[in-house]
C-alpha atoms as one frame of an Amber mdcrd trajectory, in Angstrom:
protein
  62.502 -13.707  -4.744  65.012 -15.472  -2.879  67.833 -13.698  -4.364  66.008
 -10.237  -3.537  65.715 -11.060   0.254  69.426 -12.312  -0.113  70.872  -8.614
  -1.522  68.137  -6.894   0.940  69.810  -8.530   3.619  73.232  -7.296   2.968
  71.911  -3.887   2.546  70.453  -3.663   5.770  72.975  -5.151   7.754  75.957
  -3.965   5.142  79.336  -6.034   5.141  82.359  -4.714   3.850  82.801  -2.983
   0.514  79.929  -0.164   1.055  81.635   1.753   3.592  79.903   3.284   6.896
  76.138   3.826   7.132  74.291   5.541   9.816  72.617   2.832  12.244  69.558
   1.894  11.931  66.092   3.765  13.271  63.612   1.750  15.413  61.157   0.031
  13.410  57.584   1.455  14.619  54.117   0.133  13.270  52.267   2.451  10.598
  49.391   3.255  13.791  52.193   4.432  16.072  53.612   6.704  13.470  49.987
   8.079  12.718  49.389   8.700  16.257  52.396  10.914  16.640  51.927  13.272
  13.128  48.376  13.415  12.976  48.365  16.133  15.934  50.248  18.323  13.659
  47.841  18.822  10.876  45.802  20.028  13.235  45.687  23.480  11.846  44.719
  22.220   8.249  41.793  19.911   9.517  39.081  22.503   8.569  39.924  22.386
   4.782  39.866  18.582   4.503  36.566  18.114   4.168  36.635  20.584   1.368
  39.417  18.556  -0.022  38.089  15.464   0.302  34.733  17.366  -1.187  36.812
  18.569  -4.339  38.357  14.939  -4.603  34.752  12.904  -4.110  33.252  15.809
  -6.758  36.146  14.563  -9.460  35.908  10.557  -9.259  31.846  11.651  -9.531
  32.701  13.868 -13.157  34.743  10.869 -14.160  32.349   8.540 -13.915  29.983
  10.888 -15.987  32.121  11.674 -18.470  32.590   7.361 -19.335  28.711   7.668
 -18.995  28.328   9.839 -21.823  30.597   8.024 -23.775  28.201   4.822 -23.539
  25.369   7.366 -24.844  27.620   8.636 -28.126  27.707   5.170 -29.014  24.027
   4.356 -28.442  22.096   7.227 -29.257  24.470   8.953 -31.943  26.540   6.722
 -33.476  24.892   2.823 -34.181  21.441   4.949 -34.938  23.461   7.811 -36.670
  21.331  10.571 -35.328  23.551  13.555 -35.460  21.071  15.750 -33.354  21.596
  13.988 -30.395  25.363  14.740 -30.819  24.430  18.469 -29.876  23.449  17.854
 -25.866  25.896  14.841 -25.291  28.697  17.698 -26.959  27.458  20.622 -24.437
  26.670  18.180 -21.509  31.069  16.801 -22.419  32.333  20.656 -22.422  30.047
  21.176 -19.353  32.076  18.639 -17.614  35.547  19.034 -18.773  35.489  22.705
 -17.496  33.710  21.935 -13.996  36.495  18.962 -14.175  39.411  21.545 -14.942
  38.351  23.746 -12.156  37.557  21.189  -9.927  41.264  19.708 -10.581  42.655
  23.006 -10.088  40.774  23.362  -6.895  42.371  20.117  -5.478  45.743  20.518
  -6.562  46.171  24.348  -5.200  44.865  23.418  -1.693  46.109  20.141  -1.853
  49.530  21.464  -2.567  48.981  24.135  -0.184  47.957  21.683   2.655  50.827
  19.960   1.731  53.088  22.698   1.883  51.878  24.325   4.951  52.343  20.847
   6.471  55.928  20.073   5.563  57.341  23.912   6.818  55.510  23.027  10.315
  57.171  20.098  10.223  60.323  20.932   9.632  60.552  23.723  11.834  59.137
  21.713  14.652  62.082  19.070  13.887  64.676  21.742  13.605  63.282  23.495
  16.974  63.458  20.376  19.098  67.405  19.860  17.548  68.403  23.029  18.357
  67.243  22.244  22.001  69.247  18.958  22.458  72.345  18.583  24.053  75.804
  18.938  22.518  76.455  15.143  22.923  73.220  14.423  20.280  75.618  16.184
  17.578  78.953  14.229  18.553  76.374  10.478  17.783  74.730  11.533  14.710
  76.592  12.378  11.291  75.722  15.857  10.272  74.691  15.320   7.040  72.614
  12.021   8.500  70.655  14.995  10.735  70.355  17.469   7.240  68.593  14.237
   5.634  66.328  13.404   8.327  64.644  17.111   8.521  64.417  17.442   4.562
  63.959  14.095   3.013  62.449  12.267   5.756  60.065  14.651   7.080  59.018
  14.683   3.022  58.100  11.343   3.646  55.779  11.741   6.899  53.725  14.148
   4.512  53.446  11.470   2.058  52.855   9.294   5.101  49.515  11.579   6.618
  48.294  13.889   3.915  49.549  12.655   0.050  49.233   9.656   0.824  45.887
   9.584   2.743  44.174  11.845  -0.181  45.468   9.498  -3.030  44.390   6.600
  -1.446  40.384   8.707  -1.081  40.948   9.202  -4.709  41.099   5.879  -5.192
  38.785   4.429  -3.274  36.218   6.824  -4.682  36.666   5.833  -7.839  36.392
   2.242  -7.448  33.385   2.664  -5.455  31.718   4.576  -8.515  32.965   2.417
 -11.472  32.033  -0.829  -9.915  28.620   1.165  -9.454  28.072   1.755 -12.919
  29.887  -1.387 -13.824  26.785  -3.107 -11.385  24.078  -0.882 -13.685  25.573
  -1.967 -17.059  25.732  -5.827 -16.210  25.622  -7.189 -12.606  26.745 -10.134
 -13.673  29.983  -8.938 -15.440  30.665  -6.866 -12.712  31.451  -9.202 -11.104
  33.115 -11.659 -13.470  35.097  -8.187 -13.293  35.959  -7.699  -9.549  37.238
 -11.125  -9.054  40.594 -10.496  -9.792  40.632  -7.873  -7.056  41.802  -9.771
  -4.298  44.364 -10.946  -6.459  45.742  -7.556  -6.347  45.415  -7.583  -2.809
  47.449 -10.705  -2.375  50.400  -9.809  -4.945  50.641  -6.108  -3.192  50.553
  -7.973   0.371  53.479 -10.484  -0.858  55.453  -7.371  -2.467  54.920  -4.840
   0.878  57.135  -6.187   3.189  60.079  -6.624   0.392  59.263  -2.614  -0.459
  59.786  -2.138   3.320  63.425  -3.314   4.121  64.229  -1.505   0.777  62.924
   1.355   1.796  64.572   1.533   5.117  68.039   0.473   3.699  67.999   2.941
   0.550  66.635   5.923   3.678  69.911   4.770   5.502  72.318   5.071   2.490
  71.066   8.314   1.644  71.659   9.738   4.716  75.150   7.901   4.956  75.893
   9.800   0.973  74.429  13.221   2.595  76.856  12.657   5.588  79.923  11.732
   3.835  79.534  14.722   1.072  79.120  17.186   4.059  82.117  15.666   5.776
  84.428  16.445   2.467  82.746  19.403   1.807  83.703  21.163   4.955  86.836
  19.451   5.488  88.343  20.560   1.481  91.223  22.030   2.985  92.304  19.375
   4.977  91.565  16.544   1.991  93.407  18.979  -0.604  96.724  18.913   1.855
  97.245  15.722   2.322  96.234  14.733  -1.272  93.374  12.693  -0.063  91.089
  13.318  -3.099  91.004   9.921  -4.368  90.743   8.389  -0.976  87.579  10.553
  -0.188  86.347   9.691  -4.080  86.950   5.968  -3.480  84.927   6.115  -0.076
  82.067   8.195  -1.743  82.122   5.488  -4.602  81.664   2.485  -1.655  78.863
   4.968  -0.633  77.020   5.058  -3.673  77.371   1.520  -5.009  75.136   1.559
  -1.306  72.763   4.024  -2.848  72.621   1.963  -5.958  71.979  -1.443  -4.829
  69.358  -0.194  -2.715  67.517   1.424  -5.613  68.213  -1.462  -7.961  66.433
  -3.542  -5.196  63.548  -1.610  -5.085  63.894  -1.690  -8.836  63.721  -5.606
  -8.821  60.867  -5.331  -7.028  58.943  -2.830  -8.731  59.897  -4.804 -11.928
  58.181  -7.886 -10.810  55.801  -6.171  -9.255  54.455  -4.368 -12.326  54.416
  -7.559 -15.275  52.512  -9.626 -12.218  50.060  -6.896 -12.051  49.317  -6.075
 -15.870  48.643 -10.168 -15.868  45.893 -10.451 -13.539  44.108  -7.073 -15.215
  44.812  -8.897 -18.394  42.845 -12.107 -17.259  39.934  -9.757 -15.947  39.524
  -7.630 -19.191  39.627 -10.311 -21.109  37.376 -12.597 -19.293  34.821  -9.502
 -19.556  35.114  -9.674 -23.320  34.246 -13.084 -24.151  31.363 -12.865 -21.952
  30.457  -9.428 -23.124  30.394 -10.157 -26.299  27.897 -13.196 -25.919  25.919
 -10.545 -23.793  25.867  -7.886 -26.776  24.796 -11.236 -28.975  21.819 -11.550
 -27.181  21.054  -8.615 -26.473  20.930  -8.067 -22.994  23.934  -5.525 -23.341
  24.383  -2.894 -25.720  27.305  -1.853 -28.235  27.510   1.322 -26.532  26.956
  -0.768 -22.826  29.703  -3.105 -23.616  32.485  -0.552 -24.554  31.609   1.832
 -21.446  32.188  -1.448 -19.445  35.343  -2.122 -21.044  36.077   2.005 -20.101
  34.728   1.858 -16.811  36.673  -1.743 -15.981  40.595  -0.158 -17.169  39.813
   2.918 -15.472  38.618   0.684 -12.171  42.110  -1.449 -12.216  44.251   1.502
 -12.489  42.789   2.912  -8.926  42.971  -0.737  -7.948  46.414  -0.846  -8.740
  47.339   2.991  -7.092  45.817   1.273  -3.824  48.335  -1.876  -4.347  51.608
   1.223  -4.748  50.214   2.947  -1.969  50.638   0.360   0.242  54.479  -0.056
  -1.060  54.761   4.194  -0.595  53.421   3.683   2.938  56.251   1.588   3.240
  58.673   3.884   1.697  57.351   7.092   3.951  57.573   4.887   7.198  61.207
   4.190   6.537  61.876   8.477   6.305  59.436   8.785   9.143  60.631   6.553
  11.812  64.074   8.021  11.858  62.530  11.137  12.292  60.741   9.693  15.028
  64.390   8.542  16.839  65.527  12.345  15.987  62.048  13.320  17.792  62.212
  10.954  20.988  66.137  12.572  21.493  65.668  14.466  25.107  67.373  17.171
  26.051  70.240  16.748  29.227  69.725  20.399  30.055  66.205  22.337  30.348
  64.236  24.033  32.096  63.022  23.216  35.629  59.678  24.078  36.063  59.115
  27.765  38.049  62.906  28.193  37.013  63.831  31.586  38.245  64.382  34.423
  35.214  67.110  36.517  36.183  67.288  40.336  34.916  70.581  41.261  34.850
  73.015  39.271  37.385  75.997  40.777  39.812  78.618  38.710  38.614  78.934
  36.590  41.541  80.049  32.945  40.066  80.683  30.068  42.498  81.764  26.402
  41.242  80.984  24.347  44.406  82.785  20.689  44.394  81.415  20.013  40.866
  82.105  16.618  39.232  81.877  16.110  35.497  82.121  13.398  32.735  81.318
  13.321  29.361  78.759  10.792  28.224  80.814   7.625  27.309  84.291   8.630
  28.471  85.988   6.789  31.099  87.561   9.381  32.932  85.882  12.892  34.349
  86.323  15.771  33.121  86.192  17.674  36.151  86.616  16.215  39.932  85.329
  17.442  42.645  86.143  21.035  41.807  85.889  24.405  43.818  86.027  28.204
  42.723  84.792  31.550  43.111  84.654  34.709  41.510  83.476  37.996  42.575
  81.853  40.636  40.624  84.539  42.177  38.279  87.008  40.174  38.916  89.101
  38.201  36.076  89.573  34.752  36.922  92.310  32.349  34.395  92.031  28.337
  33.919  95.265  27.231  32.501  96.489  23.538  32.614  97.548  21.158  30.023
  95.018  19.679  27.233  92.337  17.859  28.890  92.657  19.442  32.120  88.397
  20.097  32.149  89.198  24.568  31.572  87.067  24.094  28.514  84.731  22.254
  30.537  83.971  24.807  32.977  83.310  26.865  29.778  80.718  24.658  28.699
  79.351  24.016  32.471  79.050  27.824  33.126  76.640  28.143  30.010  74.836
  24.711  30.824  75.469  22.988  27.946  75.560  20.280  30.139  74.739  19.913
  34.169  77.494  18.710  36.558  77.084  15.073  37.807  77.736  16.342  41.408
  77.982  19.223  43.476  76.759  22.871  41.817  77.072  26.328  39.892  75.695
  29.318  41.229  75.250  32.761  39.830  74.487  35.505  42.440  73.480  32.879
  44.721  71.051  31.039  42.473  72.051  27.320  40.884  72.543  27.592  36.938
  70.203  25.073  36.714  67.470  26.401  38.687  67.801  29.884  36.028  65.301
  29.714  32.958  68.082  28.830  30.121  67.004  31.958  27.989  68.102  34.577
  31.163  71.503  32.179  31.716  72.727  32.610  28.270  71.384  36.244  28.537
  73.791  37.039  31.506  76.878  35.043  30.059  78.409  35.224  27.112  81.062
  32.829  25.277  83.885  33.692  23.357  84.127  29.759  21.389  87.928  29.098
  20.033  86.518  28.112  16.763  85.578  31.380  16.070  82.003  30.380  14.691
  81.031  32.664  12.126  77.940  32.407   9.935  76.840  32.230   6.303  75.805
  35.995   6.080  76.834  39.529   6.182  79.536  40.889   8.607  76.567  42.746
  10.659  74.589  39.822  10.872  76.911  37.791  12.423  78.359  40.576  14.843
  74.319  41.020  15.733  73.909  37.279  16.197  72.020  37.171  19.491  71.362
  40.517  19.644  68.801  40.838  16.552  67.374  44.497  18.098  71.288  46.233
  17.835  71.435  49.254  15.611  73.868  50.046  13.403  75.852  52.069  15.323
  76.131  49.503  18.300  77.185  46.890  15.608  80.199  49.200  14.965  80.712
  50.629  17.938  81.198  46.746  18.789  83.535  46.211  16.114  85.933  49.232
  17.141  86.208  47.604  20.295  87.170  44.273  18.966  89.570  45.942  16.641
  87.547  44.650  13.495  86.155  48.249  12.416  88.804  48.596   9.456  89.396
  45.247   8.081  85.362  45.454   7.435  85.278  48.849   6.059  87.556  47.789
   3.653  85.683  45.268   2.514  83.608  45.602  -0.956  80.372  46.175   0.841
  81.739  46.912   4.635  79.192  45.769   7.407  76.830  44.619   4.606  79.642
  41.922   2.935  78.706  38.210   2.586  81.843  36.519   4.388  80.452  33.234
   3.225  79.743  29.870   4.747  81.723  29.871   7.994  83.575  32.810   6.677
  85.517  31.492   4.174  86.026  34.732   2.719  87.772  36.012   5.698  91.302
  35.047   7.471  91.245  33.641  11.287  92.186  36.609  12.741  89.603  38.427
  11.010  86.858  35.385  12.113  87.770  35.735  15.390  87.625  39.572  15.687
  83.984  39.249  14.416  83.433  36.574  17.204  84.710  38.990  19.814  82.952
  41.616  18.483  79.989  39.295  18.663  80.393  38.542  22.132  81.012  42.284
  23.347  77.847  43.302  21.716  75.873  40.888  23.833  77.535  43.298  26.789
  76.827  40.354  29.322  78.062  40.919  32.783  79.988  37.228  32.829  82.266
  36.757  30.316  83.742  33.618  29.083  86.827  33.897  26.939  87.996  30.050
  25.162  91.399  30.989  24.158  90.396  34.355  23.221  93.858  34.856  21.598
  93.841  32.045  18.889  94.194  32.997  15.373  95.482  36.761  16.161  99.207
  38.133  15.836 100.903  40.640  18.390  99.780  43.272  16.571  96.334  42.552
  16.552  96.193  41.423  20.168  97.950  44.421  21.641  95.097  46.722  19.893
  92.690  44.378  20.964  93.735  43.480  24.590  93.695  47.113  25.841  89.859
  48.107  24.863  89.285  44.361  26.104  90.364  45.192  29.685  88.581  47.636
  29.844  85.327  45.795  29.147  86.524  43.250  31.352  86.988  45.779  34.463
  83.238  45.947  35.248  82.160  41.976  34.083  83.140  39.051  35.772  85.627
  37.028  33.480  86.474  33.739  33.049  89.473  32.995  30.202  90.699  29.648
  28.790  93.768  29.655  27.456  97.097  27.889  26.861  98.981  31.278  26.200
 100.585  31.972  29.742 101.268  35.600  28.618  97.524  35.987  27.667  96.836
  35.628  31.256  99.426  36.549  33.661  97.611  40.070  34.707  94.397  38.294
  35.739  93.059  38.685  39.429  93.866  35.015  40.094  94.707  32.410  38.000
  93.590  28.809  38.728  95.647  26.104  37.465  93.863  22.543  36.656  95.143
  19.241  36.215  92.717  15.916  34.953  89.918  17.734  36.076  90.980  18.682
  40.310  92.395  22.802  40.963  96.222  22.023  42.053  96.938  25.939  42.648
  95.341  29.225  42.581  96.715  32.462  43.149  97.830  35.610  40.939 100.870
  35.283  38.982 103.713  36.433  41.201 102.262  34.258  44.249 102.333  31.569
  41.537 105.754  31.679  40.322 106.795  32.524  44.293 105.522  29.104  45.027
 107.613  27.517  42.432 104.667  24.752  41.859 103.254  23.382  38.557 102.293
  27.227  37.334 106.305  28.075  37.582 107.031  25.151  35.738 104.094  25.922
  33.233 105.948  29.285  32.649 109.720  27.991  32.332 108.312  25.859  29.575
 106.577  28.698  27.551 109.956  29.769  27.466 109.170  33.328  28.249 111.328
  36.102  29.874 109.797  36.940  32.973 110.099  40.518  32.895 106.518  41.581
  32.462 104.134  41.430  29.328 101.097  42.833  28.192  98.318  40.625  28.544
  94.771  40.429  29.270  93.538  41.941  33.046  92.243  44.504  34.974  96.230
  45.979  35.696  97.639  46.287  32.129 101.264  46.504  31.938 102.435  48.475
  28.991 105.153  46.862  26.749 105.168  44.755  23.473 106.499  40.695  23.665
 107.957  39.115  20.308 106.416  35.754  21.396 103.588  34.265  18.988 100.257
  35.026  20.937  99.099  31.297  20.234 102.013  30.055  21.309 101.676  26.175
  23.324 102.497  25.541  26.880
C-alpha cells in the first residue's frame, strides 16, 4: 500500500521523465458536483420513475426465478414427481420472457436517457467555450479542452445517471435476497450479512487510493490528447526540421504517464478484487457448515439450502457492484471536476444588460484614448490611443511588429474590452452593442486565413448560413476565387479538408476574403489582407476590393507599405501610442518615421497600385508580402 501512495504521488505531482501535463482541476466534494449536473437532467426526470420502475420490476423477477429453483428441488426432484415439473416449467418461461422484455425496456431508455443526457451536455460545454475569451484558449492545451468535452463530460453521466441507476439496481437486489434469505433461515441470514460491513470497510480503505488515480490518469489523458493534436497540426513544421523522433520521444514520456497511471489503478483493482473474493469466501462458507447441520435436522430443506446458497452469491455480487461504484464515483469525479474549472471560466466580454441592438450602422468608428494589455504581459498593447474614421473612409495601421495594429483589430470586434478610455460605433460604445449586432456590422479579414473542414461554399457562407448560391459566387468573383474553385473536382461543393489542406495559401485566403465580402458589413477590418497572394492575384483582387471598400468604412493591418499607400489616411503606431497620421504624400512630406518606414521597404516611390478609394493604375515587381 505504501508503495501505491508512493507512485500515486509522483503521478500527481509528476517529476521529470513524463513530460508536461495539464495542471491540475480543483478538487470539489461528490454533493457539490451533484448540485451543479443534476439541473440538467431536468428534461429526462419524467421517465425515471419508469426507469427506476423497469429496474425495481427486474431485481423482483430475479428473485422469483431463484425461488422457483428452491421449488424444482423440493417438489420435483427429491420426491421425483414429474407433474409438478409442468407449472414450475411454464411459471420459468413466463418469467424469462417478462425478464427479456423488461431488460430490453431498461436498457433502450436507459441508454436513451443516457444519450440524450451526454449530447445536452456536451453542447452546453461547447456553447459556454465558444463564448469565452480568446485568452481561455492561449491557458489551456487544445487537445486538454477536446478531452474535457468528450471524455470528461462521459464521466459526469456516469457520475448522475449510470451510475445512480446501477447503484438502484443494486440496492434492490440486496434488499430482496436478504428478504428471501430472512424467509429461508433468519438465522443464516444473518450468519450471511455479517461480512457486509467488511465490504464496506475494504471499499472505504480502497476509495480514496481509486481517487488520486483517477484524477492523475484524467490529467495524462488529456496531456496525450494535447500533445497528439499539437503534432498533428503542426506535421509540416515537425517533418522540416526532422523532428519526428523528438516529437515520438516526447509522446513516449507522455504515455509511460498514461501507463503508470493505469497500472496504478491496476494495483489497486488487483488487491482490491483477491481481498474481496476472501471475505465472500468466509461468508459462503460459514453458511454451509451451518446449513448443512440445518438440512440435518431438518429445519431447512435440500431445496431451502441450495436457494440460500443461490440467493447468498447472487446477494455479494450486488454487494460488491456497490463497493466498485464507490471507486467509479471516484473515477467520474476526476472527468467531472475539470469540467467544472472549464464551466466556472467567465467570459471578459458579454453582454451588458439592455445592450443596444444595432440594425445596420453608418460607419462612424471612433477610438477615444483607449489603453490595452494583454492578460499577463508586462507591457500594453495599446496606450492611450486616439482615432477616427468617418463613414467610407479607408483608414491604414502600419508600424513595426508589436506596435498594438492587430490589437485594434481585435478591440474593434470586442474580443476583448479596452482597460481605459472607449470604442464607439455611430456614437454608441462597442461595449454597450449586443455582441451578435457588433459582429453583424463588422467584419474581419484574420491573416491566418481560417478556413474550415468542409466544402468551398460552406466556408465562403460561414456566418452567413441564409446566402444562396448565387451570392456565394457572386462573392467569390469578387475575391478573385471564382476559377480556382470551378476547377476543382466538385467546384463550390469540394471538401478542401481540415483547415484546407487541400488548397494553397493564396487560394485559403481568397476563400477568407470571399468569406468576409459575403458578410457585406459596413466596417471592414482587413489583418494583412495581402498575405499569402502574388502580384498577380492581388492586382485582380485589389481593384473589385476598392470598390467594396468605397461605400464601408475600412480599417487594414498590414506590414506591406505598398498595400496601403492609397488609403484616406494612414496612421502609423509605435509600442502601442499613434506617432503620425496623415495620407501618404503628407507622410513622406514630413520625412518622420512613415518616410523612413518606406526607404526601408526599399520601394521606388513613383506610385503603385494598392488598396484605396483612388486606385492608381500600374503593376510593381515587389513581393506583395514583402516586410517593412
Amino acid at each position: 500500500m505504501t508503495r501505491i501512495r508512493t507512485r500515486l504521488a509522483r503521478l500527481v505531482s509528476p517529476g521529470e521523465g513524463f513530460g508536461e501535463v495539464v495542471a491540475h482541476a480543483p478538487q470539489l466534494r461528490l454533493r457539490e458536483v451533484l448540485r451543479r449536473f443534476w439541473p440538467d437532467a431536468r428534461p429526462y426526470r419524467r421517465w425515471l420513475p419508469v426507469l427506476l420502475g423497469l429496474i425495481a420490476l427486474g431485481a423482483l423477477i430475479q428473485t422469483a426465478e431463484i425461488w422457483l429453483f428452491k421449488l424444482v428441488v423440493d417438489d420435483v426432484l427429491a420426491p421425483a414427481e414429474l407433474a409438478a415439473l409442468v407449472p414450475l416449467a411454464l411459471a420459468y418461461v413466463g418469467l424469462t420472457l417478462l425478464g427479456g422484455a423488461i431488460s430490453f425496456a431498461d436498457d433502450y431508455l436507459g441508454t436513451t436517457i443516457a444519450e440524450r443526457f451526454l449530447m445536452g451536455m456536451r453542447l452546453r460545454v461547447l456553447d459556454h467555450v465558444q463564448r469565452l475569451s480568446l485568452d481561455v484558449f492561449a491557458r489551456h492545451r487544445l487537445g486538454d479542452l477536446v478531452t474535457r468535452i468528450s471524455g470528461d463530460v462521459q464521466q459526469i453521466e456516469t457520475l448522475v445517471l449510470s451510475g445512480f441507476a446501477d447503484g438502484l439496481s443494486a440496492l434492490l437486489r440486496i434488499v430482496f435476497f436478504a428478504g428471501a434469505l430472512f424467509v429461508l433461515d433468519w438465522r443464516l441470514a444473518l450468519v450471511a450479512l455479517v461480512v457486509a460491513p467488511a465490504f464496506w470497510l475494504v471499499a472505504r480503505l480502497f476509495s480514496r487510493l481509486v481517487k488520486r488515480a483517477s484524477r492523475a490518469n484524467r490529467r495524462r489523458v488529456g496531456s496525450l490528447s494535447s500533445l497528439a493534436e499539437e503534432t498533428f497540426s503542426n506535421a509540416a513544421l515537425v517533418q522540416a526540421t526532422n523532428s519526428q523522433r523528438a516529437v515520438s520521444e516526447r509522446f513516449r514520456r507522455q504515455n509511460e504517464g498514461v501507463v503508470e497511471a493505469e497500472l496504478a489503478s491496476s494495483r489497486i483493482h488487483g488487491l482490491f478484487t483477491p481481498l474481496v473474493d476472501l471475505i465472500e469466501l468466509a461468508g459462503v462458507l460459514c453458511v454451509l457448515a451451518l446449513g448443512t447441520l440445518a438440512v440435518s435436522d431438518g429445519s431447512l430443506t435440500l431445496g431451502g439450502m441450495l436457494a440460500f446458497i443461490a440467493y447468498l452469491t447472487q446477494l455479494y455480487s450486488p454487494i460488491r457492484t456497490l463497493g466498485s461504484l464507490a471507486n467509479s464515483y471516484f473515477k467520474a469525479l476526476a472527468g467531472a471536476e475539470r469540467v467544472i474549472e472549464l464551466l466556472d471560466e467567465r467570459p471578459r466580454v458579454t453582454d451588458r444588460p439592455g445592450a443596444t441592438r444595432l440594425a445596420r450602422a453608418c460607419g462612424r468608428l471612433e477610438i477615444d484614448d483607449v489603453s490595452f494589455a494583454y492578460p499577463g504581459a508586462e507591457a500594453p498593447a495599446l496606450d492611450g490611443l486616439s482615432l477616427s474614421v468617418e463613414p467610407g473612409e479607408t483608414l491604414a495601421l502600419v508600424g513595426a511588429s508589436g506596435a498594438g495594429k492587430s490589437t485594434v483589430a481585435r478591440l474593434l470586434v470586442r474580443f476583448y474590452d479596452p482597460d481605459s478610455g472607449a470604442i464607439r460605433l455611430d456614437g454608441h460604445a462597442l461595449d454597450g452593442l449586443e455582441l451578435e449586432s457588433l459582429r453583424r456590422n463588422v467584419s474581419i479579414l484574420f491573416q491566418e486565413a481560417l478556413v474550415l473542414h468542409g466544402t468551398v461554399a460552406e466556408n465562403i457562407a460561414f456566418g452567413r448560413w441564409d446566402a444562396s448560391r448565387a451570392e456565394i459566387e457572386a462573392a467569390a468573383r469578387v475575391a478573385g476565387a471564382d476559377e480556382f474553385v470551378r476547377a476543382l473536382p466538385d467546384g463550390y461543393d469540394s471538401d478542401i479538408g481540415e483547415g484546407g489542406r487541400r488548397l494553397s495559401g493564396g487560394q485559403r485566403q481568397r476563400i477568407a476574403i470571399a468569406r468576409a465580402l459575403l458578410v457585406d458589413a459596413p466596417v471592414l477590418v482587413l489583418d494583412e489582407p495581402s498575405t499569402g497572394l502574388d502580384a498577380d492575384t492581388r492586382e485582380r483582387l485589389l481593384g473589385p476590393l476598392r470598390e467594396l471598400m468605397s461605400e464601408r468604412t475600412t480599417i487594414i493591418v498590414s506590414h506591406d507599405l505598398l498595400t496601403v499607400r492609397d488609403a484616406d489616411r494612414i496612421a502609423v503606431l509605435d509600442r502601442g501610442r499613434l506617432v503620425e497620421l496623415g495620407d501618404h504624400d503628407e507622410l513622406l512630406g514630413s520625412n518622420g518615421r512613415y518616410a523612413r518606414l518606406w526607404e526601408l521597404h526599399g520601394t521606388d516611390p513613383t506610385p503603385a497600385q494598392g488598396v484605396g478609394p483612388s486606385p492608381v493604375h500600374g503593376t510593381d515587381p515587389t513581393p506583395i508580402g514583402a516586410a517593412t
